[in-house]
N, C-alpha and C positions, 0 to 999 in steps of 0.2 A: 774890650767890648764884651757886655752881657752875651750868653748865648739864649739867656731866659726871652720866651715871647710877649708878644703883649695881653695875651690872655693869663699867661704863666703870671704876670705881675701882678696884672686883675686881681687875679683869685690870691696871690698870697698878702696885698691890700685887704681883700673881702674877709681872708682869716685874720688878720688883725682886728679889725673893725667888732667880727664875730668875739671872737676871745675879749674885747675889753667889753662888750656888753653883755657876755656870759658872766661876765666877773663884775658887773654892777654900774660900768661906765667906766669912761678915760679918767677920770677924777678917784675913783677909788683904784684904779691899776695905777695911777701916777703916785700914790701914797703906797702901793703895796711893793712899786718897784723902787721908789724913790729914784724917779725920772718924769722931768717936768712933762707939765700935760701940754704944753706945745710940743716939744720932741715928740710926743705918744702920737699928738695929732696927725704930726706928716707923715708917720710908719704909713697911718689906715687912710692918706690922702688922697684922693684919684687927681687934685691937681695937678697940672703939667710942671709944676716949681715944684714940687716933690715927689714927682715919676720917679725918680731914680732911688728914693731915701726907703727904706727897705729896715725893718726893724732888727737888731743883733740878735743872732741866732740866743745866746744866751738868756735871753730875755722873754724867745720864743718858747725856750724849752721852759721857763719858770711859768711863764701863760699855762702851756698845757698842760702840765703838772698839776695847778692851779683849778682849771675847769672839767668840766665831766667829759668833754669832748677832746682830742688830742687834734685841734682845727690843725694848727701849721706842719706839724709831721704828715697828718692827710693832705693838705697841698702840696708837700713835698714830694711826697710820694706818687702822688698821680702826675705832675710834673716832668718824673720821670718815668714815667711806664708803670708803677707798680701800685701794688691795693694793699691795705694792711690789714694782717689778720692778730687781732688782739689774743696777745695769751692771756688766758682767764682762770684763775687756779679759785677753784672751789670757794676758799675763804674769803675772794673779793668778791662771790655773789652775795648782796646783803637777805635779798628777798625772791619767794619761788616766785614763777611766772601766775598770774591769778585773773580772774575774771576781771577784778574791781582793777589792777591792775591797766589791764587793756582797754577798760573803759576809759580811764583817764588817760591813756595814752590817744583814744582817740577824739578824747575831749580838746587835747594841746593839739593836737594836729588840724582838728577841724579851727582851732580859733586863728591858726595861720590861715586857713583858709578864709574864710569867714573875714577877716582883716583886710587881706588880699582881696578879697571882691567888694568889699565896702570903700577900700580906697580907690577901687577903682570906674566906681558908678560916675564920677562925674567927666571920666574919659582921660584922667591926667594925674598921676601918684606924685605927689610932692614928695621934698625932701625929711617932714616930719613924719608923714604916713611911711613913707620906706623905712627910716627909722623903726616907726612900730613894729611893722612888719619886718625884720630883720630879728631886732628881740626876740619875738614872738618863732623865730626859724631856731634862731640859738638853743632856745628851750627846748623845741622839739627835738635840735640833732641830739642833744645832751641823753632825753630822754629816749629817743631811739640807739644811741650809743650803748645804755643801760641795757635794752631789752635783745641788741645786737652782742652783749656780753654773754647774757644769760642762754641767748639762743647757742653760740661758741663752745661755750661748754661748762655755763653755767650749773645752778642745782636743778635736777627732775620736777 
């Protein structure tokens, strides 16, 4: 028996799901892993016929690598108690922190928002509107992941 909870499943479902739409869809991770896009499916499934199916670590580690974001090590980690702090060695800062920078960072942040409130004017987020608005989160963690680099110990 799992000792993982059911929030603990939740969330490393939600990291799947995130990481293959960081990476362009189930359809382009199914060609990058060369792993059918039904197996991809039931990793990110909340269905209860694929509660249990859980994506191979190995495949996890090629995702993160893969995206700007390291999703499934960050659920792992909070999973079990701990937060991770990115080593950040000078050379993987590409760019200084800058106004135009921040701007656009709150440009992405506000269109999750913005997303978020428009699917939800008519009282009820479907399953395409969560969609968008997921994408739309991916982007931000990626781009906060960036700026949580730079602040680590990025360049001045």
């Amino acid at each position: 028996m799992r000792s993982i909870s059911d929030i603990g499943a939740r969330a490393l479902k939600a990291a799947t799901a995130a990481a293959y739409e960081a990476l362009g869809g189930v359809s382009l991770v199914s060609d990058i892993l060369m792993i059918g896009i039904s197996t991809l499916s039931k990793y990110a499934s909340f269905n209860d016929e694929w509660r249990e199916n859980f994506i191979r670590i190995d495949l996890a580690v090629e995702l993160d690598r893969r995206t700007d974001h390291p999703f499934f090590l960050t659920t792992m980690a909070r999973e079990l108690g701990y937060q991770l702090v990115r080593e950040v060695r000078i050379e993987q800062v590409s760019a200084n922190l800058t106004p135009t920078g921040v701007l656009r960072l709150n440009r992405i942040l506000d269109e999750v928002v913005h997303e978020t409130e428009r699917a939800m004017e008519d009282g009820y987020v479907d399953s395409a509107e969560k969609q968008i608005i997921r994408r739309k989160i991916a982007h931000a963690m990626q781009e906060l992941a960036r700026l949580d680099g730079f602040m680590i110990g990025g360049a001045q």
